[in-house]
Structures are given as C-alpha cells and as structure tokens.
C-alpha positions in Angstrom: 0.0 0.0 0.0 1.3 3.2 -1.1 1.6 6.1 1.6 -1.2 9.2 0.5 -0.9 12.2 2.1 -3.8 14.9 2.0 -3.8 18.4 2.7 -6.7 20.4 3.5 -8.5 22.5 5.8 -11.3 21.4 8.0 -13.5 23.6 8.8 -14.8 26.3 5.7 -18.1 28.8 5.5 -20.5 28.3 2.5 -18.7 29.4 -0.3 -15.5 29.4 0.4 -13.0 28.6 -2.1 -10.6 25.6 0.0 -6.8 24.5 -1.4 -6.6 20.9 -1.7 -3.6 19.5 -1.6 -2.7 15.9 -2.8 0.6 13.7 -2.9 1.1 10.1 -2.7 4.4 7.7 -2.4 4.6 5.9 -5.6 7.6 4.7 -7.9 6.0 5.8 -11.5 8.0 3.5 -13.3 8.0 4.8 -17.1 8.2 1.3 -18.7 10.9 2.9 -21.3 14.1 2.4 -18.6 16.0 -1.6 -18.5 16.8 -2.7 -15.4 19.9 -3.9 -13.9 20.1 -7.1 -16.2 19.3 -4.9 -19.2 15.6 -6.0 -19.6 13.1 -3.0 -20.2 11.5 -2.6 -16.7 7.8 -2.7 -16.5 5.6 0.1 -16.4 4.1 1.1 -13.8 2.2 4.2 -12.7 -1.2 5.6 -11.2 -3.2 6.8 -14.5 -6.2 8.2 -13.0 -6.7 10.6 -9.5 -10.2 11.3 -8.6 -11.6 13.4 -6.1 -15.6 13.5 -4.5 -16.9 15.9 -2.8 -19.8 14.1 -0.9 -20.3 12.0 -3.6 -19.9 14.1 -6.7 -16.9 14.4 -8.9 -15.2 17.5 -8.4 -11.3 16.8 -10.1 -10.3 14.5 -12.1 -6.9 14.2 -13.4 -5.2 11.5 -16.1 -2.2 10.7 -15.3 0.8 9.4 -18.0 4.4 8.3 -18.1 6.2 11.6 -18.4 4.5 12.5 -14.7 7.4 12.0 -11.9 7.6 9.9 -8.8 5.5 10.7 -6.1 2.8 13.0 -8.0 1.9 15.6 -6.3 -1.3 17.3 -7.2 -3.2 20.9 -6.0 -6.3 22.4 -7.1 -9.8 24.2 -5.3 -12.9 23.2 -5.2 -15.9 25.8 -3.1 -17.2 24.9 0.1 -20.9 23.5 -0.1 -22.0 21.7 2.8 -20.6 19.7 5.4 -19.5 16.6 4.8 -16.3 14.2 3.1 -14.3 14.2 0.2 -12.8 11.0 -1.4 -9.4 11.2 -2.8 -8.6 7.8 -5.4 -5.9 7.2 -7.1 -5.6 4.1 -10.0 -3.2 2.9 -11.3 -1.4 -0.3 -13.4 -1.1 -3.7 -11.4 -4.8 -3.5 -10.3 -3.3 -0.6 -7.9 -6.0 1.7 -5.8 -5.8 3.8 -2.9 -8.3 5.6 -1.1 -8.3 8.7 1.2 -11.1 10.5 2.8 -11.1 13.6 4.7 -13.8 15.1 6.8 -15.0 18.7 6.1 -17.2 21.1 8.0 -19.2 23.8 6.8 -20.3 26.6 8.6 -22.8 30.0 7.4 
C-alpha cells in the first residue's frame, strides 16, 4: 500500500473557495528504462486521481508516463456543505488507494 498524504482544511463557511492539496508515495515506473540485467522494466504508474466531494466528482486528473515519482497534485474546489471528500488514485497492477477527509461547513 502506497503512503497518501492529503492536505486540506477542516472547517470552511459556504462558499468558500478551499486549497486541496494531494501527494502520494509511488515509484512511476515509465516502462521505457531496462533494469539492472538490461531488460526493459515494467511500467508502472497511477493513471487516474479522482476526487468527490460528498459523492460528486469535483477533479479529475489522467495521469501518463512523463509524470514523476511521487505525484503531487493541487487544485480548489468551493465549500458547499458539510461533509467528506474522497481522494482515489488508479493505477497499473490492479493498484488503488483511497483517502477520505472530513469537512465542516459553517454560514
């Protein structure tokens, strides 16, 4: 299991605008680079990150070789009503990892 990290505030008033910050620990492997013995390696990396706000898509990213190790991702999304957002990312090898984060809104 890969290590996700989210960053985000808690607490928001109706209609605020929040920063959503998103990184996760992953190798990316390109599936261009041979190994040690010379064999190409294979590829893999996370080609999709969703995130739901209370159920409803609110970014969605696809991801491709050229990204780096370790993507890091940041957007905004507008502070609705209280409840979760659902951070997944997907990826080759059957790979998925799942975050959720609790949000309160206030006004």
């Amino acid at each position: 299991m890969a290590r996700a990290l989210v960053h985000m505030q808690a607490t928001a008033r109706r209609g605020e605008v929040i920063g959503i910050r998103a990184l996760i620990g992953h190798p990316m492997e390109t599936g261009y680079r041979p190994g040690a013995d010379g064999k190409v390696l294979e590829r893999d990396i996370i080609r999709r990150f969703t995130c739901r706000y209370n159920g409803e898509i609110v970014f969605s990213a696809e991801l491709h070789q050229a990204i780096a190790a370790n993507p890091y991702i940041a957007f905004y999304t507008v502070a609705v009503e209280s409840g979760s957002l659902e951070f997944k990312w997907e990826g080759d090898r059957g790979f998925v990892q799942a975050e959720t984060m609790p949000i309160t809104v206030t006004g």
